[in-house]
C-alpha positions as CSV (number, residue, x, y, z in Angstrom):
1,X,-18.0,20.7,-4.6
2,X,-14.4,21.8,-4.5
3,X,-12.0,19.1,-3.3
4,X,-9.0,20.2,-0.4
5,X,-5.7,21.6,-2.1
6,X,-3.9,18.9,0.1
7,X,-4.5,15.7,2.2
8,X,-3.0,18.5,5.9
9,X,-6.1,20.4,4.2
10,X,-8.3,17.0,4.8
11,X,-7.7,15.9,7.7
12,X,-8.0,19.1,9.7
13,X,-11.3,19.7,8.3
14,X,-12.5,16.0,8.6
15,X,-12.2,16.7,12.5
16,X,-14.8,19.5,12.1
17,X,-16.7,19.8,15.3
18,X,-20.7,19.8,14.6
19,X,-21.6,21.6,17.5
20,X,-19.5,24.7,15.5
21,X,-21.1,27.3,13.2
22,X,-20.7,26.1,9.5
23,X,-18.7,29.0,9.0
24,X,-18.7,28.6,5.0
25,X,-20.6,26.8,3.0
26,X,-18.2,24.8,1.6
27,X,-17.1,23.6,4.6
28,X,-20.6,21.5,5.1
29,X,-19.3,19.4,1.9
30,X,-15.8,18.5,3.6
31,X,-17.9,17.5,7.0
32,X,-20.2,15.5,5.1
33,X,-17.2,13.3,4.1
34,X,-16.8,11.9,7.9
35,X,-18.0,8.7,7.8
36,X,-20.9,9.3,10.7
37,X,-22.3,11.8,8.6
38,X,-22.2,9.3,5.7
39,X,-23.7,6.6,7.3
40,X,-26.4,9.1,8.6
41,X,-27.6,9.8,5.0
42,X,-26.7,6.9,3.7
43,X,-29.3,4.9,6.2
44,X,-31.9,7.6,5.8
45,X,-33.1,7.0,2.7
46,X,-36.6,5.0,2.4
47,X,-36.7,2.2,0.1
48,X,-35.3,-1.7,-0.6
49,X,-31.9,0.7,-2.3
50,X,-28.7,-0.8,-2.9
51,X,-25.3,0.3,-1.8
52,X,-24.7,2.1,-4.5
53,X,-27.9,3.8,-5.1
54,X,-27.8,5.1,-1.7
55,X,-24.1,6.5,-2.6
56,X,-25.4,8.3,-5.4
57,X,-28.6,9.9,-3.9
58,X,-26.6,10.9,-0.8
59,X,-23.7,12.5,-2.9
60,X,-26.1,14.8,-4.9
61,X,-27.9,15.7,-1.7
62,X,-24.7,17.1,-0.3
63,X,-24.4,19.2,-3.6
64,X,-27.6,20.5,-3.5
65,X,-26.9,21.5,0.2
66,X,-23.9,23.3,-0.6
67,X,-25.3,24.9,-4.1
68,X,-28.5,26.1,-1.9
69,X,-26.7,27.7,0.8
70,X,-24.2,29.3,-1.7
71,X,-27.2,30.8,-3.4
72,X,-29.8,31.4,-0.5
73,X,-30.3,35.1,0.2
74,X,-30.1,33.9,4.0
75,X,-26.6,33.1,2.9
76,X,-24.7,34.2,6.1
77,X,-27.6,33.3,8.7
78,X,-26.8,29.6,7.5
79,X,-23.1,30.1,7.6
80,X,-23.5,31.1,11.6
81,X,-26.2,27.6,11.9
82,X,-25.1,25.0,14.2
83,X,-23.8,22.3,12.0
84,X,-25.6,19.6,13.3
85,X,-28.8,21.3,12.7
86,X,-27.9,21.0,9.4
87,X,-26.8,17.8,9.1
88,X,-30.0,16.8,10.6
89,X,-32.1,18.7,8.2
90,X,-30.3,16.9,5.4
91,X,-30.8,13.7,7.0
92,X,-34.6,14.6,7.2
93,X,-34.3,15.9,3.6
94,X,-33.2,12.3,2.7
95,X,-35.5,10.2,4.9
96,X,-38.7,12.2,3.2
97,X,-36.9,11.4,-0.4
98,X,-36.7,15.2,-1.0
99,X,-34.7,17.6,-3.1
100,X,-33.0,20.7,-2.3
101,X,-32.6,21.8,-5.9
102,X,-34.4,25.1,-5.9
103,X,-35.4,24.4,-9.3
104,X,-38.1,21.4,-7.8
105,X,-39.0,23.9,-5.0
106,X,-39.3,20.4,-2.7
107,X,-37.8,21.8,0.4
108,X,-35.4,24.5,1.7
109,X,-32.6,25.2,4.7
110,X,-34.4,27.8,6.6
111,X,-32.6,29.5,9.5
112,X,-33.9,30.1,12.8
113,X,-31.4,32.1,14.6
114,X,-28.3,29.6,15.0
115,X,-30.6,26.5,14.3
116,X,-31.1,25.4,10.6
117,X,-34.1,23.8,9.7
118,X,-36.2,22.0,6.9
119,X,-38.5,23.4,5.4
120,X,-41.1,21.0,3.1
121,X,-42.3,23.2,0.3
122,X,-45.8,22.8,-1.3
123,X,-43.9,21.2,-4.5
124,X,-42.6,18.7,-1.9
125,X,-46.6,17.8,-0.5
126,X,-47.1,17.6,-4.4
127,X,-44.8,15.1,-4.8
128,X,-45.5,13.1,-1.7
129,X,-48.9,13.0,-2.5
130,X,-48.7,12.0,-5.8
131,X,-45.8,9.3,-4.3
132,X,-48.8,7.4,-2.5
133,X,-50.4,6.2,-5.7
134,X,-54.0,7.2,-4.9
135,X,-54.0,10.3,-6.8
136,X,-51.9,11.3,-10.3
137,X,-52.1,14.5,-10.2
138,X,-51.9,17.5,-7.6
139,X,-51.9,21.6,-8.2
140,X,-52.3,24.6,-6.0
141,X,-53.8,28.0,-7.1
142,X,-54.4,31.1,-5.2
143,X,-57.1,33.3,-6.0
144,X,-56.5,36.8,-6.0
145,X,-59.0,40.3,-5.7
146,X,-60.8,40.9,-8.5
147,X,-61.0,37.5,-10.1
148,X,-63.9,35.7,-10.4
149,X,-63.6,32.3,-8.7
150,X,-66.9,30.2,-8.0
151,X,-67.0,27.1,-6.0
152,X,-70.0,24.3,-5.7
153,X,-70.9,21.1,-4.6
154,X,-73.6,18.6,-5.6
155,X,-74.1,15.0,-6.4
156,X,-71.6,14.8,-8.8
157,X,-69.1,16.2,-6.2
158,X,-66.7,19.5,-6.1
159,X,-67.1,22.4,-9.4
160,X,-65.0,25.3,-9.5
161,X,-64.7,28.0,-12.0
162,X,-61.5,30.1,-11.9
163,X,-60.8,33.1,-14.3
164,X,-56.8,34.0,-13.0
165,X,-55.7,37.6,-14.0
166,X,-51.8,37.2,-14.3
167,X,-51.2,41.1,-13.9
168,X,-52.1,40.0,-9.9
169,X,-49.8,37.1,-9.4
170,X,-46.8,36.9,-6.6
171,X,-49.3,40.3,-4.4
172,X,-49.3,38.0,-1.5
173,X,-51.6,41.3,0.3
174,X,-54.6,40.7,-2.7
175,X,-55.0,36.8,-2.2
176,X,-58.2,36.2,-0.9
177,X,-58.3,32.1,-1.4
178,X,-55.9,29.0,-1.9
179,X,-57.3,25.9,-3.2
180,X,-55.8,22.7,-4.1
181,X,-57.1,20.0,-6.5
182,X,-56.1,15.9,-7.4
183,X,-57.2,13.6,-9.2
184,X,-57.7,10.1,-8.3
185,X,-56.1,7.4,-10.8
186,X,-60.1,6.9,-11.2
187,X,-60.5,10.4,-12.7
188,X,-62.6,11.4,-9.6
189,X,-61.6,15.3,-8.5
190,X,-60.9,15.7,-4.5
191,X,-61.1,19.3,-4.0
192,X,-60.0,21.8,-0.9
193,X,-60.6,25.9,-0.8
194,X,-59.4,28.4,2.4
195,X,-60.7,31.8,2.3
196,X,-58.1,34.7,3.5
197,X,-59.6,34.1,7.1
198,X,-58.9,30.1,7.0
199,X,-55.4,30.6,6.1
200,X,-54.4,33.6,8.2
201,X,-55.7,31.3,11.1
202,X,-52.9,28.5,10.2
203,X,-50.4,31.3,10.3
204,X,-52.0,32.5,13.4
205,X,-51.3,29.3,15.1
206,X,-47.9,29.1,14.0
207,X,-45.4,29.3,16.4
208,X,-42.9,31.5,14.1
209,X,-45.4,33.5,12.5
210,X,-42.3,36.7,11.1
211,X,-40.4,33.0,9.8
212,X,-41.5,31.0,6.6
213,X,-44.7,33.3,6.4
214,X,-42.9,36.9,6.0
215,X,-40.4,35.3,3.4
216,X,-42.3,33.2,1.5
217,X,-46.1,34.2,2.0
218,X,-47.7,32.9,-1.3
219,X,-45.4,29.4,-0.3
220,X,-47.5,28.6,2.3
221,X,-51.1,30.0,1.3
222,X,-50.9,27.4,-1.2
223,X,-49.4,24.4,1.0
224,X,-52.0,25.2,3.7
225,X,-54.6,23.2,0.9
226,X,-52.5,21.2,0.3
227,X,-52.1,19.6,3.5
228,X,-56.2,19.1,4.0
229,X,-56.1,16.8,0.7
230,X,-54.1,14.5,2.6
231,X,-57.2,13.5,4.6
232,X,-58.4,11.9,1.0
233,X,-55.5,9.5,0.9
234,X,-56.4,5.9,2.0
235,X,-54.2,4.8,5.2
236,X,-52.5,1.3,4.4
237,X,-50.3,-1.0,6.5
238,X,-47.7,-1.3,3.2
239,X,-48.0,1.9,1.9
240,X,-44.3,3.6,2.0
241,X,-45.7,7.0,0.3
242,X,-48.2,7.6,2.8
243,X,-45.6,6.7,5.5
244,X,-43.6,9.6,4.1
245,X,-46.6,11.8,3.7
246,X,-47.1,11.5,7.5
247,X,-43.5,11.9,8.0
248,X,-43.7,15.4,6.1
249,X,-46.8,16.3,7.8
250,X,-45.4,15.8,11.3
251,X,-42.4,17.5,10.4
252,X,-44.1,20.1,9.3
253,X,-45.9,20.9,12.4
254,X,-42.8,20.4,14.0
255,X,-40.3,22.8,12.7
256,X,-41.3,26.1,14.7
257,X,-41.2,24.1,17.8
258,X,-39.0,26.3,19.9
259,X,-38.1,23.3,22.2
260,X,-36.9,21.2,19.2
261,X,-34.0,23.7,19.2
262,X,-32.4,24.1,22.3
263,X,-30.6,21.1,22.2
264,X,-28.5,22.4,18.9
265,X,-28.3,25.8,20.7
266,X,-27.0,23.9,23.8
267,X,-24.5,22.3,22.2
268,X,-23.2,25.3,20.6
269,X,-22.7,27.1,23.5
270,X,-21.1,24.5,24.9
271,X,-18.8,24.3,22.0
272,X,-18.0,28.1,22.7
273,X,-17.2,27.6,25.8
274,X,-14.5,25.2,25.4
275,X,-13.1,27.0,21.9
276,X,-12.2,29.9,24.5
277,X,-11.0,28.0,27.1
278,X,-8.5,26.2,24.5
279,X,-7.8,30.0,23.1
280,X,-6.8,31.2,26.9
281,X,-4.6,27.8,27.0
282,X,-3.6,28.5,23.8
283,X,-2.7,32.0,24.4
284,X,-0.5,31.4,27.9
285,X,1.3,28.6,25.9
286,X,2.9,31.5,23.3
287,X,3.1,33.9,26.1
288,X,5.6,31.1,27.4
289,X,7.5,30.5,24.5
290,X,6.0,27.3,23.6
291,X,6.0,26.6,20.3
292,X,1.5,27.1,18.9
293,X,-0.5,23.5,19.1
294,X,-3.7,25.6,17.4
295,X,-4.3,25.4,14.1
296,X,-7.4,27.4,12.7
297,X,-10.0,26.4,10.4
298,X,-12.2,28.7,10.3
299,X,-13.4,31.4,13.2
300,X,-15.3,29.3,14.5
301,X,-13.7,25.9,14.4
302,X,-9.8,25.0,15.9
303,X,-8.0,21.7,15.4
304,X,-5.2,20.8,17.2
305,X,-2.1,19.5,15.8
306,X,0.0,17.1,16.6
307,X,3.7,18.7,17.7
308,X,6.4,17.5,15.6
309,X,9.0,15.3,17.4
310,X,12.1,17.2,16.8
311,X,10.2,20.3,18.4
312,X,9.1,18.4,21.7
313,X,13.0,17.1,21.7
314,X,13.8,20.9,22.3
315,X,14.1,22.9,25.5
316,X,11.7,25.5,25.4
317,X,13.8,28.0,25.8
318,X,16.3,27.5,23.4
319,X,13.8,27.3,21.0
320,X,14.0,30.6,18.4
321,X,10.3,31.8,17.8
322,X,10.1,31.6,14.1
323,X,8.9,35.1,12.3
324,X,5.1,35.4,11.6
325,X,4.5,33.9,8.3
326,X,1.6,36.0,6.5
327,X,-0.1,32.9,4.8
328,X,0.1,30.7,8.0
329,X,-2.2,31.6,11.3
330,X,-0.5,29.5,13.5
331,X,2.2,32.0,13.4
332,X,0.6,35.1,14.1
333,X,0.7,37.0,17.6
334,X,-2.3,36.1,20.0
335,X,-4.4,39.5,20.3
336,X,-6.1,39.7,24.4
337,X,-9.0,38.6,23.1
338,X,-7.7,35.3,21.6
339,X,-7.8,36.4,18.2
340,X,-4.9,36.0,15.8
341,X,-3.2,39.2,14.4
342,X,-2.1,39.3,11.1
343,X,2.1,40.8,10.7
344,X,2.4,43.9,8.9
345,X,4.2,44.2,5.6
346,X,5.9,46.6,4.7
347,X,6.8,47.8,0.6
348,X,10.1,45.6,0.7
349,X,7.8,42.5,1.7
350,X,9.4,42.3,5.5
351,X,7.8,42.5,8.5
């Protein structure tokens, strides 16, 4: 993550306004660095952890967060987020124990128009499962046209015989069965299989069925099995890892809720609202020949500064507006739409 050039850098950012669009993704590691946002994630971890620890897990959460963004191919859709949907995800991210490193394929920032969400990946059910100490182990397979798959119980319990043919790997429209297999710490196999038709019913009932399912179809054929193995799992008073397998479950039922969103989108509006009011004030301040109170962020985002005192000594009107400076904003002419406009310079380097 790269640190501000300077500590006027800092502080404008650290009064980033959550309700704004992230703008960049580098700008979610400077609002991390507020202390509400640190004490969120901080907090949210499960666990008897220690100062420090928490520190440590919380710091390379907000690098994952940034790297993932920087390198999603929903890049810009995250950028235009709500930030607080984002921080919230990250603070679900952390009370699950989860990772965002693509490389463990735990969970993902998934865009929903201007609302971020998280996304637990089948990996992540993996790992929570495994987390509860009843089983040690825990894969997914999808079974594809063409191969020969059988599938039995007796006495004994679950058999299955699977003969994968790699050449048909990743053709999400030739799967034609998930299943999912663990194995207690006993040995003992606890085995679940959905046909095509069983798993295009769970996407039928999901409530953003062009979301998750379009992008990452094979994803969640093989988490749907995944999720009916947690029936297996022994509920205990004590037991954190099947408190966080819940956790994950609900969330995951959760996450297309439409409803669940408004309140970001809400807020965001709001937020509009009053960054164009304080662009009109803004703009009939300069119009007056008041020296510019606006400094700007990003396009989303303003900050007000405080006015200098030797400035606020001055009558307005013997005040000489200073020239446009190209690298500074602050300076530039107000357009009628509250946007700033950059000077013109010409091949001598003047205005």
């Amino acid at each position: 993550m790269t640190e501000p050039n300077d500590n006027s850098e800092q502080a404008a950012i650290s009064k980033w306004n959550p309700a704004a669009s992230l703008g960049h993704p580098e700008q979610l590691g400077y609002a991390l660095t507020s202390n509400q946002a640190l004490g969120a994630l901080n907090s949210a971890w499960p666990g008897d952890l220690n100062p420090d620890r928490r520190e440590h897990k919380t710091k390379q959460l907000m690098k994952q967060a940034v790297i993932a963004i920087q390198g999603s191919q929903a890049k810009d859709k995250l950028c235009r987020c709500v930030g607080l949907s984002i921080l919230d995800s990250l603070v679900s991210t952390a009370a699950m124990d989860l990772s965002l490193d693509k490389a463990f394929g735990e969970a993902y920032l998934v865009p929903f128009a201007s609302v971020c969400t998280l996304m637990v990946g089948y990996r992540g059910f993996i790992k929570l499962l495994v987390n509860t100490g009843f089983v040690t182990h825990v894969e997914s397979v999808l079974v594809y046209e063409g191969e020969k798959f059988e599938y039995w119980r007796d006495e004994k319990g679950p058999h299955w015989k699977h003969v994968p043919d790699v050449t048909l790997q990743g053709q999400a429209s030739k799967v034609k069965a998930a299943y999912a297999v663990g194995y207690t710490k006993d040995g003992v196999p606890i085995f679940e299989v959905m046909n095509i038709a069983e798993l295009e019913k769970v996407r039928a009932v999901s409530k953003a069925k062009n979301g998750p399912y379009t992008a990452w179809t094979t994803e969640m054929y093989r988490k749907a099995p995944i999720r009916r193995l947690q029936k297996y799992v022994p509920k205990t008073a004590d037991n954190l890892g099947f408190e966080l397998l819940a956790a994950a479950a609900a969330h995951d039922n959760e996450m297309y809720d439409l409803n669940g969103r408004a309140k970001y989108v809400e807020a965001h509006e709001q937020h509009q609202l009053e960054v164009q009011q304080a662009k009109s004030e803004e703009w009939e301040r300069r119009v007056s020949g008041e020296p510019p109170t606006t400094q700007i962020v990003h396009d989303d985002v303003e900050v007000p500064d405080e006015p200098a005192a030797a400035d606020a000594e001055k009558p307005a009107e013997s005040a000489e507006k200073p020239a446009p400076d190209p690298n500074d904003p602050s300076t530039w002419e107000i357009a009628d739409d509250g946007q700033p406009i950059p000077p013109v310079i010409d091949e001598k380097g003047g205005k």
